[in-house]
mmJSON file of the N, C-alpha and C atoms, coordinates in Angstrom:
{"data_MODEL":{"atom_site":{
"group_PDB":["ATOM","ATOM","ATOM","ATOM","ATOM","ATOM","ATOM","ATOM","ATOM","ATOM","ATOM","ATOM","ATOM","ATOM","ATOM","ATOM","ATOM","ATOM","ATOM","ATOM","ATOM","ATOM","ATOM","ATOM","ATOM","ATOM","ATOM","ATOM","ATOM","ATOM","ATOM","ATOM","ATOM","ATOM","ATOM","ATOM","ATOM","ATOM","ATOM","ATOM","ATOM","ATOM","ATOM","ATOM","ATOM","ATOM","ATOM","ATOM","ATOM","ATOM","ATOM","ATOM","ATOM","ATOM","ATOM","ATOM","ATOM","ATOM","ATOM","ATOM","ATOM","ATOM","ATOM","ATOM","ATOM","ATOM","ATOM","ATOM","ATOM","ATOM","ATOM","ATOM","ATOM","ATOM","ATOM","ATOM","ATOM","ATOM","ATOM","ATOM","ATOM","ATOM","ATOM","ATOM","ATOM","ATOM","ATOM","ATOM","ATOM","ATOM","ATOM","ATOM","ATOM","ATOM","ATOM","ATOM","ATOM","ATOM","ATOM","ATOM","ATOM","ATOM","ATOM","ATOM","ATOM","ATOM","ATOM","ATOM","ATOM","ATOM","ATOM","ATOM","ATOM","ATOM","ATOM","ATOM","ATOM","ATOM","ATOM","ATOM","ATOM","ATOM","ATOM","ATOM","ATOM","ATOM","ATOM","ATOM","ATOM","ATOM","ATOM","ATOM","ATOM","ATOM","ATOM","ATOM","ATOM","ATOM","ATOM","ATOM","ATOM","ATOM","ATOM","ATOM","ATOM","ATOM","ATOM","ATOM","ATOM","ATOM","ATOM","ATOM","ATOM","ATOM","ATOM","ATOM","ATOM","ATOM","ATOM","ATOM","ATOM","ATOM","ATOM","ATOM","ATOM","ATOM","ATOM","ATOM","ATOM","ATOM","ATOM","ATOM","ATOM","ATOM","ATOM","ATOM","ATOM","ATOM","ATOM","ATOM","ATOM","ATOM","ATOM","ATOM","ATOM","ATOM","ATOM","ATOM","ATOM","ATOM","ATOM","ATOM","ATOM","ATOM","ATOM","ATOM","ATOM","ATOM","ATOM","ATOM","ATOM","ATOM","ATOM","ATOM","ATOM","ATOM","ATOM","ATOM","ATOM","ATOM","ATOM","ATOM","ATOM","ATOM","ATOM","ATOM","ATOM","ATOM","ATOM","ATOM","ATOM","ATOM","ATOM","ATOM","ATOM","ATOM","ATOM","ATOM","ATOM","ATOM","ATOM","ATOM","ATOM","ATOM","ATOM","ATOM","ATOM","ATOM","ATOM","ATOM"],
"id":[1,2,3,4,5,6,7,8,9,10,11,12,13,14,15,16,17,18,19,20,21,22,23,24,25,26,27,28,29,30,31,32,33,34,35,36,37,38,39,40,41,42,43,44,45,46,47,48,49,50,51,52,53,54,55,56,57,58,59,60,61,62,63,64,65,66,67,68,69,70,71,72,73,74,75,76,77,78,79,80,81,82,83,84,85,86,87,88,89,90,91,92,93,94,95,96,97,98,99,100,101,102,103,104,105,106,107,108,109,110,111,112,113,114,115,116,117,118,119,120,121,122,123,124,125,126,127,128,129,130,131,132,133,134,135,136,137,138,139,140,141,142,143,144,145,146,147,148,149,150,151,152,153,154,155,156,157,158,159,160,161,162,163,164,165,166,167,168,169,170,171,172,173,174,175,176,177,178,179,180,181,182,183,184,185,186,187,188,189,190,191,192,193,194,195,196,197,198,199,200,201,202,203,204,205,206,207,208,209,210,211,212,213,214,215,216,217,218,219,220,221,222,223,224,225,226,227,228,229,230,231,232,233,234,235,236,237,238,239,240],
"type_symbol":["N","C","C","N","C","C","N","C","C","N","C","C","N","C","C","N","C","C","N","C","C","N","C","C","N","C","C","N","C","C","N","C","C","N","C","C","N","C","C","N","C","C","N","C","C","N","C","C","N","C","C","N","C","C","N","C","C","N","C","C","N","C","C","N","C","C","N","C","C","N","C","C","N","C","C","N","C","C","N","C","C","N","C","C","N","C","C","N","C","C","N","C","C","N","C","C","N","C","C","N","C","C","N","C","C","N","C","C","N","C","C","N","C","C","N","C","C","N","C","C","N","C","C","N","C","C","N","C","C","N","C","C","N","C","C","N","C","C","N","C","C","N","C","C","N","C","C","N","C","C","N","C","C","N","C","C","N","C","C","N","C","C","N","C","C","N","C","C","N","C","C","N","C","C","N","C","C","N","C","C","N","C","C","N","C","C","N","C","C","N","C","C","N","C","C","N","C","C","N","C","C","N","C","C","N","C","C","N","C","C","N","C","C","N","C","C","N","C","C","N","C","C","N","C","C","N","C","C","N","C","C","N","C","C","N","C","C","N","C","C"],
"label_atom_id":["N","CA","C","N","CA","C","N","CA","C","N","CA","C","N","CA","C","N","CA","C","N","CA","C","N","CA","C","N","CA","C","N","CA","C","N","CA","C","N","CA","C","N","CA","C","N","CA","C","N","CA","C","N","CA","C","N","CA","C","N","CA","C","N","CA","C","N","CA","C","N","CA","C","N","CA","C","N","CA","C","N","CA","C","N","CA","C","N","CA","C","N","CA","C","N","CA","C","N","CA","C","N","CA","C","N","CA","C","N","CA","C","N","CA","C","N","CA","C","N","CA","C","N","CA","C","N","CA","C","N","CA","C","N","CA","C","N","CA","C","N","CA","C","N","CA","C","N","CA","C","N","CA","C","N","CA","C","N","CA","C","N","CA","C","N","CA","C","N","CA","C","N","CA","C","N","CA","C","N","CA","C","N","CA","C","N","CA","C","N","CA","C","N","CA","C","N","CA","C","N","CA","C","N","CA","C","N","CA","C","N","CA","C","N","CA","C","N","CA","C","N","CA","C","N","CA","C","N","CA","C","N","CA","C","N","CA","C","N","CA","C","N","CA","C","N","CA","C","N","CA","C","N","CA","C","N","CA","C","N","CA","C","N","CA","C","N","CA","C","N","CA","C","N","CA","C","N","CA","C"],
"label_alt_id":[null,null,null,null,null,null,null,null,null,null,null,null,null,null,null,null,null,null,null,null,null,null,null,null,null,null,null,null,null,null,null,null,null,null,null,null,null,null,null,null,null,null,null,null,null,null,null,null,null,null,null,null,null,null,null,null,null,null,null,null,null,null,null,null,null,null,null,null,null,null,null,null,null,null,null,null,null,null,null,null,null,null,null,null,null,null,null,null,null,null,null,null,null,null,null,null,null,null,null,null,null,null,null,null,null,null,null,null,null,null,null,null,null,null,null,null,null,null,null,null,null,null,null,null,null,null,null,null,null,null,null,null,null,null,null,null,null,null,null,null,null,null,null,null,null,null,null,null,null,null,null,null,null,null,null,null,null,null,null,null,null,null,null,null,null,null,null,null,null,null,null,null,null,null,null,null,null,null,null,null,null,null,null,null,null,null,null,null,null,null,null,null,null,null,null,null,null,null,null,null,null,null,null,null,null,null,null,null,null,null,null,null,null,null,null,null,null,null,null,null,null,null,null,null,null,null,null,null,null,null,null,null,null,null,null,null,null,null,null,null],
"label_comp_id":["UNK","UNK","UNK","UNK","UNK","UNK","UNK","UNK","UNK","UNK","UNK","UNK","UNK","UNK","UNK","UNK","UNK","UNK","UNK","UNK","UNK","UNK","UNK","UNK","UNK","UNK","UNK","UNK","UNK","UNK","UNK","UNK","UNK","UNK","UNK","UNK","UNK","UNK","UNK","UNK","UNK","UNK","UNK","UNK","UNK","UNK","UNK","UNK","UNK","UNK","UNK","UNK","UNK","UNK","UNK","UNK","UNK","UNK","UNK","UNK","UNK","UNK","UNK","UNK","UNK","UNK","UNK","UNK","UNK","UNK","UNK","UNK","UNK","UNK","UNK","UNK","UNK","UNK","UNK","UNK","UNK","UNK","UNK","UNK","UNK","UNK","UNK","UNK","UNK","UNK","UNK","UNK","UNK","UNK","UNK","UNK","UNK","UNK","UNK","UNK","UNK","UNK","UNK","UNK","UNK","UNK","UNK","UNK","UNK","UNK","UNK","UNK","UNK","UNK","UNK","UNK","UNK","UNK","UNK","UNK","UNK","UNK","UNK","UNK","UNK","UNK","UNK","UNK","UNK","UNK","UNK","UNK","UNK","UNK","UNK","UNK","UNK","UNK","UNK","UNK","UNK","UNK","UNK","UNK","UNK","UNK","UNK","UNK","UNK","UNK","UNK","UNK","UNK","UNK","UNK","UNK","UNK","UNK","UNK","UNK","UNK","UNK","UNK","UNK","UNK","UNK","UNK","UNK","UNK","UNK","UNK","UNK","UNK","UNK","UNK","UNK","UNK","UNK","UNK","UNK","UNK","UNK","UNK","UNK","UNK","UNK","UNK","UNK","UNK","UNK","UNK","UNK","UNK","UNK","UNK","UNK","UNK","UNK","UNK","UNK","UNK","UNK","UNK","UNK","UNK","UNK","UNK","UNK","UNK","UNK","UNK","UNK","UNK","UNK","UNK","UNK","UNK","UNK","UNK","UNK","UNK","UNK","UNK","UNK","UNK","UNK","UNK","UNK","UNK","UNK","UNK","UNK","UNK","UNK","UNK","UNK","UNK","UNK","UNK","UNK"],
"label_asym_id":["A","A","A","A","A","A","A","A","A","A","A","A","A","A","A","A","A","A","A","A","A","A","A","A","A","A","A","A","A","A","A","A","A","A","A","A","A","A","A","A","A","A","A","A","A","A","A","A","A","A","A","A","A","A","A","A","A","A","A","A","A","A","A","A","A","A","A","A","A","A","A","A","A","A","A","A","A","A","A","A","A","A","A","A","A","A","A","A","A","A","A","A","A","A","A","A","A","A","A","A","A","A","A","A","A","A","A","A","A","A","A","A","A","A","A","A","A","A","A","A","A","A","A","A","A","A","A","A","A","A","A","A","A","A","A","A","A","A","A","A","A","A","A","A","A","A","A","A","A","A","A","A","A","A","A","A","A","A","A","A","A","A","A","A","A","A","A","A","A","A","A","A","A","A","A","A","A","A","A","A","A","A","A","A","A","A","A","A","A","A","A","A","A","A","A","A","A","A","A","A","A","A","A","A","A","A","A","A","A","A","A","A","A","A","A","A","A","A","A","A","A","A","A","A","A","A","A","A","A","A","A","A","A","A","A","A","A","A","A","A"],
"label_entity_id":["1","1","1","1","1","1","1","1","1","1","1","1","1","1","1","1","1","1","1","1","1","1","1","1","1","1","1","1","1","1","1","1","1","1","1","1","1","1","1","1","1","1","1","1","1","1","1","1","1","1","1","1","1","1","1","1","1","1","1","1","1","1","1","1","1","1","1","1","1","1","1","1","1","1","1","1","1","1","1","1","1","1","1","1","1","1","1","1","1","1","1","1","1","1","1","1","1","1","1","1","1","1","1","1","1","1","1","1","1","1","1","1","1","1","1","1","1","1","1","1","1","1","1","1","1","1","1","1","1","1","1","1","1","1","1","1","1","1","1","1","1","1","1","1","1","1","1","1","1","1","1","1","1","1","1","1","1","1","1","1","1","1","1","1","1","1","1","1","1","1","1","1","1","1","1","1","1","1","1","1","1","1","1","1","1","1","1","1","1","1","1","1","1","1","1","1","1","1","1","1","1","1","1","1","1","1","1","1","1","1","1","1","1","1","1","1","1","1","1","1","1","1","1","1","1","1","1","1","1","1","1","1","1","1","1","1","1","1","1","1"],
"label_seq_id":[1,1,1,2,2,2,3,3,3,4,4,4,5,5,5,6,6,6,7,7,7,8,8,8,9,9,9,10,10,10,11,11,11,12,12,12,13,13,13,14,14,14,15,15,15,16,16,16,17,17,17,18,18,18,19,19,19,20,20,20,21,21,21,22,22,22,23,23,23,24,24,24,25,25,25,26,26,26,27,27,27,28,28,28,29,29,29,30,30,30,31,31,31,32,32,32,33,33,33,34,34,34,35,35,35,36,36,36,37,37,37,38,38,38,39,39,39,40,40,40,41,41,41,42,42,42,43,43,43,44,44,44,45,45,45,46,46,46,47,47,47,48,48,48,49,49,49,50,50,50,51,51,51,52,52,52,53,53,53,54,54,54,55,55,55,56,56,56,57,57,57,58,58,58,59,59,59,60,60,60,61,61,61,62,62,62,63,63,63,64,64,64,65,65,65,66,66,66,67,67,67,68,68,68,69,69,69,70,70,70,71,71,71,72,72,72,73,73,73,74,74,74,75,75,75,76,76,76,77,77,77,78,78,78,79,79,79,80,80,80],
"pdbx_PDB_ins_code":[null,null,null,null,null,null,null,null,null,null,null,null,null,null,null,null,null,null,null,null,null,null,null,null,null,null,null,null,null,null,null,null,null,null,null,null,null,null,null,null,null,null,null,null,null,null,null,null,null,null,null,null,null,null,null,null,null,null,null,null,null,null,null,null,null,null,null,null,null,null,null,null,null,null,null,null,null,null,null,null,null,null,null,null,null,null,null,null,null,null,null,null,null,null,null,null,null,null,null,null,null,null,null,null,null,null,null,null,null,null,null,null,null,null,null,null,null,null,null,null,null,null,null,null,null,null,null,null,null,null,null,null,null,null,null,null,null,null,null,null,null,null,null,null,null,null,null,null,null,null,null,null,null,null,null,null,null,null,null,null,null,null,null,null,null,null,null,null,null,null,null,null,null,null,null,null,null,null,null,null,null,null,null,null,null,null,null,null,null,null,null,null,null,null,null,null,null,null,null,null,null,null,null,null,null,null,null,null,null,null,null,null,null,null,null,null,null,null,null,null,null,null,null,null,null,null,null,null,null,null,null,null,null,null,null,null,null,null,null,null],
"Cartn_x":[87.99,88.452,89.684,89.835,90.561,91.631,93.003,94.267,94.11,94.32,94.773,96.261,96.701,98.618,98.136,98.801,99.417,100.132,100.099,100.217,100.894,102.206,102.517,101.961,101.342,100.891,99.438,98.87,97.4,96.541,95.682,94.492,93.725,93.428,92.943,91.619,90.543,89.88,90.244,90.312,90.58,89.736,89.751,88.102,87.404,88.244,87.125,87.141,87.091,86.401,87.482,88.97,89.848,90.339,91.086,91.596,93.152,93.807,95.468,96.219,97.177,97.887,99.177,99.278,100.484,101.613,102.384,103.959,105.105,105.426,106.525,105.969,107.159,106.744,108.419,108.661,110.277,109.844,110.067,110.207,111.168,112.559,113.403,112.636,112.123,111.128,109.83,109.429,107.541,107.427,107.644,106.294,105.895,104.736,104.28,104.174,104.529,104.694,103.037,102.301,101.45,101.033,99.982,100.061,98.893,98.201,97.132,96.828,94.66,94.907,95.166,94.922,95.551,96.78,98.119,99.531,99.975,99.234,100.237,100.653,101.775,102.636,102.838,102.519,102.912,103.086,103.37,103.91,103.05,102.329,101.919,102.602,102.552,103.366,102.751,103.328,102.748,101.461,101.381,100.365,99.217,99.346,98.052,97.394,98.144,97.784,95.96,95.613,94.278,93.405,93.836,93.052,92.663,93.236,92.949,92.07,91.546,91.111,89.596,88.705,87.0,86.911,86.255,85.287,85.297,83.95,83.431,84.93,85.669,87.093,87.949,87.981,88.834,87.94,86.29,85.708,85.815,85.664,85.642,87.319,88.436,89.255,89.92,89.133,89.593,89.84,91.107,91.177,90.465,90.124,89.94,90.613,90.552,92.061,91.82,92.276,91.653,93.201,92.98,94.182,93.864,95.018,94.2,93.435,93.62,93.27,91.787,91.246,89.903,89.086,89.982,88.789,88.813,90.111,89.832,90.325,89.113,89.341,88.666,89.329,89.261,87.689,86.753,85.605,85.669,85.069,85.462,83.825,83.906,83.114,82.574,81.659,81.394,81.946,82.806,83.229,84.629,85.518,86.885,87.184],
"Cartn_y":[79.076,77.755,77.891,77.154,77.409,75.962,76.253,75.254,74.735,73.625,72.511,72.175,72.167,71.638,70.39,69.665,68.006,68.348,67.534,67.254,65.498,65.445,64.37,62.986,61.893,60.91,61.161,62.298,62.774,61.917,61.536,60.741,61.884,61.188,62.42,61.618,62.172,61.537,61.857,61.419,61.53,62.165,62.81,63.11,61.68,60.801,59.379,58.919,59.31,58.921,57.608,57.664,57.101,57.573,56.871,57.207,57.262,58.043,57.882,58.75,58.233,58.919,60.009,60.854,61.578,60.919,60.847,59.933,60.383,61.705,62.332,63.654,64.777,66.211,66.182,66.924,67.043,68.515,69.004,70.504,70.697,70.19,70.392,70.154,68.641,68.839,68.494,69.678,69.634,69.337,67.737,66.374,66.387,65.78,64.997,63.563,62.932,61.48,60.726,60.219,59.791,58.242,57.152,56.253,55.677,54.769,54.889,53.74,53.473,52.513,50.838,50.88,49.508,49.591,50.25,50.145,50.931,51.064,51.807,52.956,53.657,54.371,55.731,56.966,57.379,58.735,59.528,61.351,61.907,63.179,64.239,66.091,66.661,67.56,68.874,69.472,70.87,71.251,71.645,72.458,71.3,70.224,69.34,68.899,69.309,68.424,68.695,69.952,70.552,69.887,69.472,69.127,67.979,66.914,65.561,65.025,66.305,66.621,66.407,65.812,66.027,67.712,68.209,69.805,69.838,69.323,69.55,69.835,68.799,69.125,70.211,70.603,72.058,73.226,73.127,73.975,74.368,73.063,73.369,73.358,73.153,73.669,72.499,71.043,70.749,69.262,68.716,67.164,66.219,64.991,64.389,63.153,63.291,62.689,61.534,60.623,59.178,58.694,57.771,56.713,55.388,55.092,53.833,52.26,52.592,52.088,52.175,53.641,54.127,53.803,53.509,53.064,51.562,50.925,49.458,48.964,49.254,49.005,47.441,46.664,45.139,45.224,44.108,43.683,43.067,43.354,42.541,41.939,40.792,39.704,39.773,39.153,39.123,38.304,37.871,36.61,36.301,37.186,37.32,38.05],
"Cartn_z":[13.054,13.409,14.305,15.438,16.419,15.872,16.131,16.338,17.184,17.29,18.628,18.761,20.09,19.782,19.698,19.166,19.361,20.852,21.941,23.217,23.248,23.135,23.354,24.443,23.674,24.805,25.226,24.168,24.264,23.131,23.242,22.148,21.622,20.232,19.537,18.721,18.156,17.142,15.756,14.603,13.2,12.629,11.235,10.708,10.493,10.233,10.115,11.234,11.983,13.037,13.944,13.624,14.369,15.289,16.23,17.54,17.028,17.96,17.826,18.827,19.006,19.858,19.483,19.997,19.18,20.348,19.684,20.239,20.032,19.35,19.309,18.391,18.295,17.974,17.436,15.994,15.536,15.374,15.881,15.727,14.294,14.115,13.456,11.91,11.833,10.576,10.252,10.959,11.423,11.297,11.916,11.849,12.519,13.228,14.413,13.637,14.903,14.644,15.323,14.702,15.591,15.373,16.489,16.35,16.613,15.774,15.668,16.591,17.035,18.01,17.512,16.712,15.851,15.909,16.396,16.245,15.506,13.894,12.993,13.21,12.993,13.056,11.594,11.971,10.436,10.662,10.299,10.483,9.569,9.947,9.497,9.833,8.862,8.774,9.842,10.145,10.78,10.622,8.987,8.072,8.065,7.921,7.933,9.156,10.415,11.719,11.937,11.921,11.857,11.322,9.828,8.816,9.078,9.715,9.382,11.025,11.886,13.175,12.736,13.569,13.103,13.858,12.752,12.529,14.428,14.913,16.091,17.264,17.159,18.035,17.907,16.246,15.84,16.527,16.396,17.242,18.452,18.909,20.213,21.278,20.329,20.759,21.995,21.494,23.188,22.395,22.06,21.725,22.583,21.955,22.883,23.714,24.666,25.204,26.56,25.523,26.7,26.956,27.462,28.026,27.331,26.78,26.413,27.246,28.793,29.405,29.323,29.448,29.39,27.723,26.822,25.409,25.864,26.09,25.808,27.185,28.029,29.361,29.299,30.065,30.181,30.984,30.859,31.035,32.647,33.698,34.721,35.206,35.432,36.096,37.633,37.58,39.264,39.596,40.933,41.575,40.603,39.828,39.282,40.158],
"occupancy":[1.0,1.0,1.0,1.0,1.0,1.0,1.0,1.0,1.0,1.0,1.0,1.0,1.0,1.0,1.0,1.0,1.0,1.0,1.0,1.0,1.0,1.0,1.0,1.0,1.0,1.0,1.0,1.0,1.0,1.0,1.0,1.0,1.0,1.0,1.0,1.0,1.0,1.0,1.0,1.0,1.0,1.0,1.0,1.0,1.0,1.0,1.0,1.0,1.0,1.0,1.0,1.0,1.0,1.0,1.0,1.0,1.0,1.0,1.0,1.0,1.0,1.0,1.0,1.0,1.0,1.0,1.0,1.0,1.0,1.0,1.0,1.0,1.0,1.0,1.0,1.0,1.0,1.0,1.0,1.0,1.0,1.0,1.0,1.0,1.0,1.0,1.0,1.0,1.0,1.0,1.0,1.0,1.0,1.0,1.0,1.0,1.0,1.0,1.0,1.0,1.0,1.0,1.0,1.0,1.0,1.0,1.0,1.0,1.0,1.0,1.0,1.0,1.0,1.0,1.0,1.0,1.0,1.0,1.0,1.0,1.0,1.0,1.0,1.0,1.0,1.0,1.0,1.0,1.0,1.0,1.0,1.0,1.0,1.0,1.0,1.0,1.0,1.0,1.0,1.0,1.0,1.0,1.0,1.0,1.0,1.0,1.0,1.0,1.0,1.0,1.0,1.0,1.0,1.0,1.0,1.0,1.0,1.0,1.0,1.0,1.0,1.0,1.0,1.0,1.0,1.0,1.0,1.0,1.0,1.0,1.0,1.0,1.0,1.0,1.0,1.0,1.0,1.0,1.0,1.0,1.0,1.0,1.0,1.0,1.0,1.0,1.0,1.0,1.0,1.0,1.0,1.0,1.0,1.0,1.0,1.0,1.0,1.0,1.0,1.0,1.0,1.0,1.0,1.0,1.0,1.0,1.0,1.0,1.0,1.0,1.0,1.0,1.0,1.0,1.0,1.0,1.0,1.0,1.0,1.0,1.0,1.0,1.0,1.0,1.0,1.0,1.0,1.0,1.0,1.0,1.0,1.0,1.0,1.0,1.0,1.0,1.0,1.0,1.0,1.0],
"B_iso_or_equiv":[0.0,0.0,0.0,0.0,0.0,0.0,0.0,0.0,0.0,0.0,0.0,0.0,0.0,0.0,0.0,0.0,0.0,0.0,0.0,0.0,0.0,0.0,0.0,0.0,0.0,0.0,0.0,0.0,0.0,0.0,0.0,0.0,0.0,0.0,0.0,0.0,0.0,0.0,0.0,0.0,0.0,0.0,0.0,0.0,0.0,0.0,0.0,0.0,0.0,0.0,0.0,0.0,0.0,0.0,0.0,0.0,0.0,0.0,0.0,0.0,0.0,0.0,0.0,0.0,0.0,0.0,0.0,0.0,0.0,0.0,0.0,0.0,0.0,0.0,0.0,0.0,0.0,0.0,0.0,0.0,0.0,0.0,0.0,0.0,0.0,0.0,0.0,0.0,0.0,0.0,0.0,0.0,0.0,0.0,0.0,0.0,0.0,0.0,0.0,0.0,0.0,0.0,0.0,0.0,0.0,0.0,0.0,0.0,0.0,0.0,0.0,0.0,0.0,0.0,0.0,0.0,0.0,0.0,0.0,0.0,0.0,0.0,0.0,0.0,0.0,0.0,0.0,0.0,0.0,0.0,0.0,0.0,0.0,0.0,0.0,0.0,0.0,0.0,0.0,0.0,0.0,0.0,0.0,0.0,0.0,0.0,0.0,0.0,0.0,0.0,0.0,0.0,0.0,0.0,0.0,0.0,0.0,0.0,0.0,0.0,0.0,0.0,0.0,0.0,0.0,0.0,0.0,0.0,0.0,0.0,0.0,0.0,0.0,0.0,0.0,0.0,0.0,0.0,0.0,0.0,0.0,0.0,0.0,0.0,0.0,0.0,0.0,0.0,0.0,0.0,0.0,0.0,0.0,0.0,0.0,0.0,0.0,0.0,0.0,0.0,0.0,0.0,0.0,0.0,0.0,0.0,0.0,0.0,0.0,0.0,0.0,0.0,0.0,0.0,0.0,0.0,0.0,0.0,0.0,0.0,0.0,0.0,0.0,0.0,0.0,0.0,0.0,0.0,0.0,0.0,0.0,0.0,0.0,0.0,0.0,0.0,0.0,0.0,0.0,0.0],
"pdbx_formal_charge":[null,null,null,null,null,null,null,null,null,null,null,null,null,null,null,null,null,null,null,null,null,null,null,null,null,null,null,null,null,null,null,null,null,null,null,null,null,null,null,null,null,null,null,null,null,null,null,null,null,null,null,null,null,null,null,null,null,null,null,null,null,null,null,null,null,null,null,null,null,null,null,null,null,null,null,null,null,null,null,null,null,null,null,null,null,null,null,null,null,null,null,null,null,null,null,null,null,null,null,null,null,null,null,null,null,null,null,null,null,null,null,null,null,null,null,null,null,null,null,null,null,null,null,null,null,null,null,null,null,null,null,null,null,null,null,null,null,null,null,null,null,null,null,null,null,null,null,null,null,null,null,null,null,null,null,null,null,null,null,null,null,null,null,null,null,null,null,null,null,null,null,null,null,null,null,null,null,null,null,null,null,null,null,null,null,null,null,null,null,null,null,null,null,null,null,null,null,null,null,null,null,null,null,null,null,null,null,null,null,null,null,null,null,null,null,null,null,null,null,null,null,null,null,null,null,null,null,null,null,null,null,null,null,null,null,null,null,null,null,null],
"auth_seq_id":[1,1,1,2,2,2,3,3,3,4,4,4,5,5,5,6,6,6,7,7,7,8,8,8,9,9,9,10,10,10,11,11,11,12,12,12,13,13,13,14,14,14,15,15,15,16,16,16,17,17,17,18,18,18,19,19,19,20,20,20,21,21,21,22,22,22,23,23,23,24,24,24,25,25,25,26,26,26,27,27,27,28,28,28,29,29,29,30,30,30,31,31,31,32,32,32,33,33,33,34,34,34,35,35,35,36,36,36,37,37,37,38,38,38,39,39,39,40,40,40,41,41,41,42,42,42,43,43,43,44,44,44,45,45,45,46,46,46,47,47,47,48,48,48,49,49,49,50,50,50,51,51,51,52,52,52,53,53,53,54,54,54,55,55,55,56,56,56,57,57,57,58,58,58,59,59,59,60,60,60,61,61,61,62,62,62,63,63,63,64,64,64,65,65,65,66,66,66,67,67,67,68,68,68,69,69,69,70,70,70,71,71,71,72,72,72,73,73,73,74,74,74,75,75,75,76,76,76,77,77,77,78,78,78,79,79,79,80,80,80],
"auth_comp_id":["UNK","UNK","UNK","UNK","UNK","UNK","UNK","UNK","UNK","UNK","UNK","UNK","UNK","UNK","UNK","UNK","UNK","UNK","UNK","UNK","UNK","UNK","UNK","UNK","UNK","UNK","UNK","UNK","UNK","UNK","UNK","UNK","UNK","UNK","UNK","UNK","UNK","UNK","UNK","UNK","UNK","UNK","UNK","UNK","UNK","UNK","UNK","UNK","UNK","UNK","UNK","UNK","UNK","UNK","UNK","UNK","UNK","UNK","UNK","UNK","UNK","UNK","UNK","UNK","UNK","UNK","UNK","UNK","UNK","UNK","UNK","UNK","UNK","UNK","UNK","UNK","UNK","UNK","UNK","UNK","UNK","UNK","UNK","UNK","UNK","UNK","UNK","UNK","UNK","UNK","UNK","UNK","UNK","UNK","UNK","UNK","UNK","UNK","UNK","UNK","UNK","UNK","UNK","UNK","UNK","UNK","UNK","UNK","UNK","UNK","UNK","UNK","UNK","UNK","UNK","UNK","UNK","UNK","UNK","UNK","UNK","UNK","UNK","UNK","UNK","UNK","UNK","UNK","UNK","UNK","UNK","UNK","UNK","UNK","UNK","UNK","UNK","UNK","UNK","UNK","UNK","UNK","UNK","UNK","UNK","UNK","UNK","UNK","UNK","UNK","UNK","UNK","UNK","UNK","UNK","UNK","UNK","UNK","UNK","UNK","UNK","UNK","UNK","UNK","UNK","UNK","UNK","UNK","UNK","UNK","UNK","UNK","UNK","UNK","UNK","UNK","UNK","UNK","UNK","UNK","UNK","UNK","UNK","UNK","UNK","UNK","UNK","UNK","UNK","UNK","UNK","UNK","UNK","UNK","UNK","UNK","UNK","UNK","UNK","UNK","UNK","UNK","UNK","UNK","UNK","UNK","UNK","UNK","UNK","UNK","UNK","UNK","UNK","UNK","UNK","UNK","UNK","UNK","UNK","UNK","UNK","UNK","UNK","UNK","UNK","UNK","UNK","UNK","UNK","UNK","UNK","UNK","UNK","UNK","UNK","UNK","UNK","UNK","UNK","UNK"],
"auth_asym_id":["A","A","A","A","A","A","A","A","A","A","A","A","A","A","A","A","A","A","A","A","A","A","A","A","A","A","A","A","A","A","A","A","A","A","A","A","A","A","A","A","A","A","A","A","A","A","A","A","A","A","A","A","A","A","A","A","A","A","A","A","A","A","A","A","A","A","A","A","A","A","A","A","A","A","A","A","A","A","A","A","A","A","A","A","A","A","A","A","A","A","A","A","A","A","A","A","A","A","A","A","A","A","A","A","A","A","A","A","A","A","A","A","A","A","A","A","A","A","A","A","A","A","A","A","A","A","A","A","A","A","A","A","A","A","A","A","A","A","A","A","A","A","A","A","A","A","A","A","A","A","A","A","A","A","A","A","A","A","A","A","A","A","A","A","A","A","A","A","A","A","A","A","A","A","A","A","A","A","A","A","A","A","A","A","A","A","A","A","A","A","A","A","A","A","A","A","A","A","A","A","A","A","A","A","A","A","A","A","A","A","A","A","A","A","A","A","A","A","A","A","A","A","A","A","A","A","A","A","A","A","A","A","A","A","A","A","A","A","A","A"],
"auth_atom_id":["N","CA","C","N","CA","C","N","CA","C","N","CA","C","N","CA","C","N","CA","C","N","CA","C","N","CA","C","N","CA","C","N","CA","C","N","CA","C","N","CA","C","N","CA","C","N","CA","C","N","CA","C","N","CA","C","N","CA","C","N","CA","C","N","CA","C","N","CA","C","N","CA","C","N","CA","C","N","CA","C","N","CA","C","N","CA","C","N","CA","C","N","CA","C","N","CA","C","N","CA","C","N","CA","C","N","CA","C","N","CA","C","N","CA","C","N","CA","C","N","CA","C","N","CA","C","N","CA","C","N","CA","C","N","CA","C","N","CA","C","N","CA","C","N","CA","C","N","CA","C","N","CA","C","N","CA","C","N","CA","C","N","CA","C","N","CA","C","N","CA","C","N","CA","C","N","CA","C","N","CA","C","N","CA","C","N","CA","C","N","CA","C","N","CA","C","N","CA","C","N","CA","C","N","CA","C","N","CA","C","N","CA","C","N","CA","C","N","CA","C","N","CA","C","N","CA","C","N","CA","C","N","CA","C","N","CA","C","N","CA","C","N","CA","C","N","CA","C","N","CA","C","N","CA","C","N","CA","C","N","CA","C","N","CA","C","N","CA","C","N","CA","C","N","CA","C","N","CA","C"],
"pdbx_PDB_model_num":[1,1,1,1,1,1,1,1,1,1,1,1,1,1,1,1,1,1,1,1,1,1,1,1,1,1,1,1,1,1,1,1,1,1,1,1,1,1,1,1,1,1,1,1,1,1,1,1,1,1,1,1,1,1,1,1,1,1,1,1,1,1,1,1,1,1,1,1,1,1,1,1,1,1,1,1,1,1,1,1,1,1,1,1,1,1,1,1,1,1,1,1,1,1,1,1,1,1,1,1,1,1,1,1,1,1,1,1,1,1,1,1,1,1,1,1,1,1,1,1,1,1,1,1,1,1,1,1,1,1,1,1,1,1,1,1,1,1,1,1,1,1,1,1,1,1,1,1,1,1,1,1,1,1,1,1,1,1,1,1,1,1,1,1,1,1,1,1,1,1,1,1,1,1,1,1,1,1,1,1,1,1,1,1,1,1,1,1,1,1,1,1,1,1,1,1,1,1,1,1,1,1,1,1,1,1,1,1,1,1,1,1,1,1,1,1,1,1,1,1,1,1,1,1,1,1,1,1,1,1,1,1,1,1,1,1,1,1,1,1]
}}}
């Protein structure tokens, strides 16, 4: 099983299958701070960041990393 860094301002998937963004890194007391796409806000420690990653992404070594422009990109019309 391969590590992934947390990459500040990078989107990630959850094992349940949520989106979130990592939004800060404390080196001083291994958190990562991350934020989910509903808003909420909450820290996970160093040792768990892996764990709470879906299987297929720890495999393959590659987060997945949108903008949030690109999940909840606005709908556009013909003739708008």
């Amino acid at each position: 099983m391969n590590a992934i860094r947390p990459v500040v301002g990078q989107w990630y998937r959850g094992g349940t299958n949520e989106l979130f963004e990592v939004v800060a890194i404390d080196d001083q007391d291994q958190t990562i701070e991350i934020q989910y796409f509903d808003g909420t806000v909450t820290e996970v420690d160093f040792d768990s960041w892996n764990e709470q990653l879906l299987d297929e992404l720890i495999d393959g070594a590659q987060p997945l990393v949108h903008s949030a422009r690109s999940i909840a990109a606005p709908l556009s019309f013909p003739g708008t």
